[in-house]
N, CA, C and O of each residue as an XYZ file, in Angstrom:
516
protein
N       0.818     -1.190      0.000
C       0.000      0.000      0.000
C       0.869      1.263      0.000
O       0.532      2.331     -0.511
N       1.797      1.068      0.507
C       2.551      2.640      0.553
C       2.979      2.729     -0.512
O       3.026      3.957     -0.431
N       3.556      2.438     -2.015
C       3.466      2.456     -3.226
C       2.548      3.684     -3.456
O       2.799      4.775     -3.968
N       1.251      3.111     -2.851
C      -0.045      4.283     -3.719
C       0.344      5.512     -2.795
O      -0.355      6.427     -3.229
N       1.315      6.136     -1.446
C       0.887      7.083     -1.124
C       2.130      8.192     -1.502
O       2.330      9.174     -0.786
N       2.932      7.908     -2.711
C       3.948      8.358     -3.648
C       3.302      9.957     -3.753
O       2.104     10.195     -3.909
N       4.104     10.719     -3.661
C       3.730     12.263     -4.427
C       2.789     12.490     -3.364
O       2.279     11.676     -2.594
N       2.569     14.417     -3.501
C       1.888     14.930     -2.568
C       0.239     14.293     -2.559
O      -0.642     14.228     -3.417
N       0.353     13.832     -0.977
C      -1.168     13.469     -0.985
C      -1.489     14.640     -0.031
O      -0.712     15.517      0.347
N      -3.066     14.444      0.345
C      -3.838     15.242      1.180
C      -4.224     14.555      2.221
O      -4.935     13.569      2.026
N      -3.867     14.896      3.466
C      -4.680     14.691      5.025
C      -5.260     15.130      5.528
O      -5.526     16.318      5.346
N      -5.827     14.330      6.531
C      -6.586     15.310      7.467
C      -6.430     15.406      8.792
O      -7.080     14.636      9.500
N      -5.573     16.331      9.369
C      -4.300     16.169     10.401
C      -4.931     16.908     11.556
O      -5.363     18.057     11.475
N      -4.951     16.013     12.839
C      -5.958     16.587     14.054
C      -4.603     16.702     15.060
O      -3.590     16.069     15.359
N      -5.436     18.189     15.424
C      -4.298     18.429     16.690
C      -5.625     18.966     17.845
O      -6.782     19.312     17.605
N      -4.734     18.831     19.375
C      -5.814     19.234     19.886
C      -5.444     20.855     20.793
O      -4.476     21.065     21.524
N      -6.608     21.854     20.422
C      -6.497     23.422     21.051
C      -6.084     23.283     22.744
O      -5.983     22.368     23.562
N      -5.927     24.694     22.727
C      -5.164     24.818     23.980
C      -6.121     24.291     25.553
O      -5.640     24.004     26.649
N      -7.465     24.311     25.164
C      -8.438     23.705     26.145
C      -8.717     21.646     25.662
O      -9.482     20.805     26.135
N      -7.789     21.587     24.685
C      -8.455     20.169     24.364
C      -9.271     19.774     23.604
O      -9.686     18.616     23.647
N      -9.705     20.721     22.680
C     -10.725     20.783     21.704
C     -10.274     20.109     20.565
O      -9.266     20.507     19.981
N     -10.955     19.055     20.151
C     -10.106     18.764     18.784
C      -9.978     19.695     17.830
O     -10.747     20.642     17.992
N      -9.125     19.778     16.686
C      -9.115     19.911     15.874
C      -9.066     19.773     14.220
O      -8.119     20.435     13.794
N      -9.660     19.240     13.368
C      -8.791     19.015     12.258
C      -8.802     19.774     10.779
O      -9.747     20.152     10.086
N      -7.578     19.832     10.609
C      -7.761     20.603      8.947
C      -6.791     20.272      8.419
O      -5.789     20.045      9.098
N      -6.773     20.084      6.499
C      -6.505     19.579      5.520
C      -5.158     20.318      5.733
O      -5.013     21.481      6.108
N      -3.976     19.199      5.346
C      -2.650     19.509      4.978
C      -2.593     18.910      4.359
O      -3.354     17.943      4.380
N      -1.277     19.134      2.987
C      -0.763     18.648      2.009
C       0.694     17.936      2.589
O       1.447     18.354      3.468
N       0.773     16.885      1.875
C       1.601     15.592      3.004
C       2.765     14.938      2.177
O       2.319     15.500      1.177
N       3.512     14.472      1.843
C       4.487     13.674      1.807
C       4.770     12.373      2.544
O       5.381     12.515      3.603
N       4.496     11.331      2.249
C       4.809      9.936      3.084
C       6.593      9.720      2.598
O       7.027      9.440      1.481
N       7.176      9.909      3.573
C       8.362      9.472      3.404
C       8.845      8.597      4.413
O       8.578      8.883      5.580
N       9.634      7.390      4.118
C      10.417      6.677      4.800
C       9.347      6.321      5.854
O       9.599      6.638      7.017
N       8.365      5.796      5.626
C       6.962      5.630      6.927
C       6.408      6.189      7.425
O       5.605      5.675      8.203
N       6.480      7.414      7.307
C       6.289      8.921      8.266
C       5.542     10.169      7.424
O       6.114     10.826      6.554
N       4.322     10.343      7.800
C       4.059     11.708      7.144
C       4.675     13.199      7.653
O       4.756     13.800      8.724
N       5.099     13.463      6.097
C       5.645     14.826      6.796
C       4.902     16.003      5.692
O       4.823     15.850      4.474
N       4.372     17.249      6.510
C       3.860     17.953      6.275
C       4.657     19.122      6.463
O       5.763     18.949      6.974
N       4.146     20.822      6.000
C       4.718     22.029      6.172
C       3.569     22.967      6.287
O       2.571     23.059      5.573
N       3.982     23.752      7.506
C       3.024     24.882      7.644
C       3.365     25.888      7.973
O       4.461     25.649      8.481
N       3.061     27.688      8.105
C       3.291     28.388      8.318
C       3.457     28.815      9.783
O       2.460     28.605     10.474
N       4.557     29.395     10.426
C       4.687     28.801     11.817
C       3.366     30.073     12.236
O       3.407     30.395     13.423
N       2.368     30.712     11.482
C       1.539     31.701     12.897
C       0.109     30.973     12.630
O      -0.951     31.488     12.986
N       0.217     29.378     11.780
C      -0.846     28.983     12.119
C      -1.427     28.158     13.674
O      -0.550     27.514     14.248
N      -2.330     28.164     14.098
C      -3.043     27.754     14.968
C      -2.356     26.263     15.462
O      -1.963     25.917     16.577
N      -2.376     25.606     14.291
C      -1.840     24.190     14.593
C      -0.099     24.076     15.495
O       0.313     23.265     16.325
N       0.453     25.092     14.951
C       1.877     25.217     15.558
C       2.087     25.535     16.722
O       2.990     25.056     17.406
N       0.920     26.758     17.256
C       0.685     26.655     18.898
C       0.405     25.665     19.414
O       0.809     25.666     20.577
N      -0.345     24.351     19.010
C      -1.047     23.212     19.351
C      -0.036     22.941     19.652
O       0.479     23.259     20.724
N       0.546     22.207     18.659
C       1.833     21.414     18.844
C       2.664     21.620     19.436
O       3.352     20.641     19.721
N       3.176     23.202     20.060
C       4.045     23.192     20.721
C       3.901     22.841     21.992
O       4.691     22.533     22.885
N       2.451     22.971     21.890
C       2.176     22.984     23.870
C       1.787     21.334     24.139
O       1.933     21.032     25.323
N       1.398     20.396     23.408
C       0.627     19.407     23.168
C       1.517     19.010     21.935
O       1.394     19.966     21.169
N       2.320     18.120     21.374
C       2.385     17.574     20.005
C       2.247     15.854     19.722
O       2.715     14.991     18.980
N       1.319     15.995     20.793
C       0.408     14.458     20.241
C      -0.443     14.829     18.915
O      -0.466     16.054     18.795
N      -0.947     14.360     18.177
C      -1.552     14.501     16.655
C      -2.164     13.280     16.195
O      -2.143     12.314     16.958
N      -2.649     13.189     15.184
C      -3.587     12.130     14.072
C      -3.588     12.542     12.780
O      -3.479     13.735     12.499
N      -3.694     11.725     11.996
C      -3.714     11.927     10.796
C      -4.078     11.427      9.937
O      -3.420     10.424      9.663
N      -5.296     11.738      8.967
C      -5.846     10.063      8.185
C      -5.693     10.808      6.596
O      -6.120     11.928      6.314
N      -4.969      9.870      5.663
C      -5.119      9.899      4.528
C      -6.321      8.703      3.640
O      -6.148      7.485      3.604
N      -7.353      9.355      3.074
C      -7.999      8.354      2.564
C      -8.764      8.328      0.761
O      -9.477      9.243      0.350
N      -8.556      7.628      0.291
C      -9.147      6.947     -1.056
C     -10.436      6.688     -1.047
O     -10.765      5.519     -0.844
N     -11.412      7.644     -1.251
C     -12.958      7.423     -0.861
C     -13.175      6.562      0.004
O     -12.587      6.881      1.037
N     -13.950      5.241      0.147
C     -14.071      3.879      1.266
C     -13.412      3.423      0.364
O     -14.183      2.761     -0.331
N     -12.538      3.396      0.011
C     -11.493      2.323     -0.419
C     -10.165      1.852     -0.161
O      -9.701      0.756     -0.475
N      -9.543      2.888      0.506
C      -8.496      2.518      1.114
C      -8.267      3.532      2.226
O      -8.714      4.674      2.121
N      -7.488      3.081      3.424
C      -6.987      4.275      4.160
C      -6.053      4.187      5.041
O      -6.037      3.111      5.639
N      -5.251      4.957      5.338
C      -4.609      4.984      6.686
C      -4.303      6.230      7.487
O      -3.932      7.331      7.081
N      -4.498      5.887      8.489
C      -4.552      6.143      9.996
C      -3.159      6.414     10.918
O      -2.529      5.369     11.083
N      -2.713      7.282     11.383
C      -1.392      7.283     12.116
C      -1.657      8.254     13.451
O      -2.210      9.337     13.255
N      -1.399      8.003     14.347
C      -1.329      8.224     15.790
C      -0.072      8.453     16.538
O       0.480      7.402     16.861
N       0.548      9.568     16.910
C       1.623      9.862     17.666
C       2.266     11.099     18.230
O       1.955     11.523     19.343
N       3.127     11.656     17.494
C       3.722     12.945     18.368
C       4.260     13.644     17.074
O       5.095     13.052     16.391
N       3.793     14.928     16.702
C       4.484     15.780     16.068
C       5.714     16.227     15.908
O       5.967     16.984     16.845
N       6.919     16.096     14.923
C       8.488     16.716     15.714
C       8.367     18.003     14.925
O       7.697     17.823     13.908
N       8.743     19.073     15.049
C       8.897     20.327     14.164
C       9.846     20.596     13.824
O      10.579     20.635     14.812
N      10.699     20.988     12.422
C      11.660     20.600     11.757
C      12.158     22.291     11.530
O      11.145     22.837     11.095
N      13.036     23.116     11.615
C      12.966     24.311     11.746
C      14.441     24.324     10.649
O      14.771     23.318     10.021
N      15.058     25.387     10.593
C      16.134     25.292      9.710
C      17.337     25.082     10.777
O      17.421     25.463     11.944
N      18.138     24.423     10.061
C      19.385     24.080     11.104
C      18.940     22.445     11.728
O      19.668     21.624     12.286
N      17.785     22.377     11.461
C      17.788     21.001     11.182
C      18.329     19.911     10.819
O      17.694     19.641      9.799
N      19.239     18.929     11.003
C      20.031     17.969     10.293
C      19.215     17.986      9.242
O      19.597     18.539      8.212
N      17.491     17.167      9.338
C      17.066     16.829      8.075
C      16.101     17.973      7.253
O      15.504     17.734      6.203
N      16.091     19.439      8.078
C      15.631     20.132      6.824
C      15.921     20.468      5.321
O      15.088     20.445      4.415
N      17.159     20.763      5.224
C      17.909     20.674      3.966
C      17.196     19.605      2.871
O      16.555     19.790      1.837
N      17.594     18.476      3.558
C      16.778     17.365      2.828
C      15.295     17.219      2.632
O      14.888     16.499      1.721
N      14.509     17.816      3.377
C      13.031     18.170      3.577
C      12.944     18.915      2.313
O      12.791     18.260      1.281
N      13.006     19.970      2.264
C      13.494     21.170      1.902
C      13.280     20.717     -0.171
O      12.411     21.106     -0.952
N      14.510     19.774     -0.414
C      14.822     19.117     -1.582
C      13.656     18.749     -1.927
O      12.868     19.146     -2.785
N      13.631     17.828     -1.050
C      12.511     16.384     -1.525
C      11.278     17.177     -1.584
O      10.566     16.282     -2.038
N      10.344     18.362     -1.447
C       9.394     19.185     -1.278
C       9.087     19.803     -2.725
O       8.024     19.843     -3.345
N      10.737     20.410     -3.159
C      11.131     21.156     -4.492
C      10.548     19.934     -5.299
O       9.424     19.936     -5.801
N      11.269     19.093     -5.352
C      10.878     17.758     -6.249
C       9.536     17.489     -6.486
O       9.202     17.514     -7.670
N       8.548     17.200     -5.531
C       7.276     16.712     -5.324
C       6.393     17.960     -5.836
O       5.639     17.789     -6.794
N       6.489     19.319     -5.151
C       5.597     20.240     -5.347
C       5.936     21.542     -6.200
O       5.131     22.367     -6.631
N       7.514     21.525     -6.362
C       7.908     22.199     -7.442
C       8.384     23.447     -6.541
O       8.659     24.296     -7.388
N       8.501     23.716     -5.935
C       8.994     24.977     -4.943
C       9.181     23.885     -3.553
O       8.772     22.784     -3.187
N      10.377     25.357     -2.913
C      11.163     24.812     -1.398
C       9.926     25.771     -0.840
O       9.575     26.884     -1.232
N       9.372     24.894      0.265
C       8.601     25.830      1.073
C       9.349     26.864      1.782
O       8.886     27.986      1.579
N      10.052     26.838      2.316
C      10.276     27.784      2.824
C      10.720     29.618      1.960
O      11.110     30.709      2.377
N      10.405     29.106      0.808
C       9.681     30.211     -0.240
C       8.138     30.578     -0.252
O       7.495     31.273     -1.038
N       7.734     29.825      0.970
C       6.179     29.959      0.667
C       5.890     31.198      1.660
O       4.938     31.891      1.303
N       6.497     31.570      2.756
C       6.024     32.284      3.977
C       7.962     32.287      4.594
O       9.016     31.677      4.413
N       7.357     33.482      5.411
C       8.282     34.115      6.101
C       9.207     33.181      7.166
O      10.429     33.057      7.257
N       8.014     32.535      7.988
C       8.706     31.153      8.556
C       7.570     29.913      8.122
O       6.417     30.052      8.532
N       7.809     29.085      7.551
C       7.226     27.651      7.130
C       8.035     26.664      8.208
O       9.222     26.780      8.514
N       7.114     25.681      8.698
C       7.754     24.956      9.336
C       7.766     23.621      9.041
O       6.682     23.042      9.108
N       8.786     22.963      8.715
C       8.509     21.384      8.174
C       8.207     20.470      9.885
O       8.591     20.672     11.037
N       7.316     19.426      9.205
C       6.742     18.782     10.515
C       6.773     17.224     10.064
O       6.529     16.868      8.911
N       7.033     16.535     10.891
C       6.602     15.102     10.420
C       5.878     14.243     11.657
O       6.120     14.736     12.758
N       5.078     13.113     11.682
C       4.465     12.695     12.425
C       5.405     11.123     13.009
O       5.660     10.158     12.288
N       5.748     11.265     14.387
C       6.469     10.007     14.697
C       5.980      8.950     15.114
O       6.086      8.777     16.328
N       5.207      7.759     14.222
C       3.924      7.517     14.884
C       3.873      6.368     16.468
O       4.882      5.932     17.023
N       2.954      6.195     16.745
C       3.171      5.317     18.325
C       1.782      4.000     17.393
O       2.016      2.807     17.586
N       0.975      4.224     16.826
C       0.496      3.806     16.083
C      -0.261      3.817     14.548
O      -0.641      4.910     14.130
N      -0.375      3.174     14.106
C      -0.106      3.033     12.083
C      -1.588      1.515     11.803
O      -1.500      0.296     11.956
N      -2.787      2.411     11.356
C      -3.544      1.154     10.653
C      -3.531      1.984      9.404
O      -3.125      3.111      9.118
N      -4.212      0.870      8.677
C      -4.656      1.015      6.932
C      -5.287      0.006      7.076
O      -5.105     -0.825      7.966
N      -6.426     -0.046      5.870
C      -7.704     -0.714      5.585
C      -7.491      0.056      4.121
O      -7.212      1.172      3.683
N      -7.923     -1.768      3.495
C      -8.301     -1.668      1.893
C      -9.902     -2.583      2.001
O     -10.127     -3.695      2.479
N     -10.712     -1.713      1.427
C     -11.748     -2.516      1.218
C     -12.067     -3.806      0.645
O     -13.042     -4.551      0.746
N     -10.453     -3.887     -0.283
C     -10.303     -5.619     -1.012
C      -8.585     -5.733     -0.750
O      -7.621     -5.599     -1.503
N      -8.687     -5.956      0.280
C      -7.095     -6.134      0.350
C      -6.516     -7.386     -0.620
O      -5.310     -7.589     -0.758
N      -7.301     -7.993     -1.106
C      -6.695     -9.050     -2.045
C      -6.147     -8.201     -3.201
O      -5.392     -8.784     -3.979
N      -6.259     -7.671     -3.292
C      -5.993     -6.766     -4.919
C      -4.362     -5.849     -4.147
O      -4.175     -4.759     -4.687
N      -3.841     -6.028     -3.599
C      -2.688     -5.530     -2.785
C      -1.940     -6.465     -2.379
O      -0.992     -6.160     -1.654
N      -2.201     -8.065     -2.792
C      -1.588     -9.183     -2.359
C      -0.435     -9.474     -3.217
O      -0.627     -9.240     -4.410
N       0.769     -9.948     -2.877
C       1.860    -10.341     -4.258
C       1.334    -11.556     -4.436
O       0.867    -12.239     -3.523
N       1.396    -11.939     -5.834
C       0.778    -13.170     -6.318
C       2.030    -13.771     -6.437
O       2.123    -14.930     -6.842
């Protein structure tokens, strides 16, 4: 299944507000090396979340047809980063611009997960024959 989640996909990435309130809204994602990693502008809402709280969720899904699910802790990737540079690249590649051309501070983020499902509605069709 991770095959299909190649090139920028779309999530739907829950963090929770400063009282505990859930939250969720659409980020544009990158699955790399097992791990979704996302970028956002550091004066959005979600970046206060995370700093105070960076437990998170995140579901990428294929109508009812396929999906997955990841559960864990946000890391925030800032410049001076060992792996921003490389973030950074691999972003140019996928979306055609380095975010951090997008906004004044962009912050690369990736999700470290504590737990990982997926569901295919025919998982036989995902089987090696």
């Amino acid at each position: 299944m991770a095959g299909l989640l190649h090139g920028k996909q779309f999530i739907a990435f829950a963090t929770a507000s400063h009282d505990g309130a859930p939250r969720v809204m659409p980020l544009d994602a990158l699955f790399i090396h097992g791990r979704w990693h996302w970028t956002t502008d550091a004066a959005a809402a979600r970046i206060a979340h995370l700093q105070r709280d960076p437990r998170c969720s995140a579901t990428w899904f294929q109508g009812d047809e396929l999906m997955v699910t990841v559960h864990g802790r946000a890391e925030l990737i800032d410049a001076g980063h060992p792996d921003y540079e490389a973030l950074e690249s691999i972003w140019e590649r996928e979306a055609g611009s380095r975010p951090s051309s997008w906004g004044t501070h962009v912050y690369h983020g990736r999700i470290e997960p504590t737990h990982l499902y997926a569901y295919a509605q025919h998982p036989e069709n995902f089987l090696d024959s």
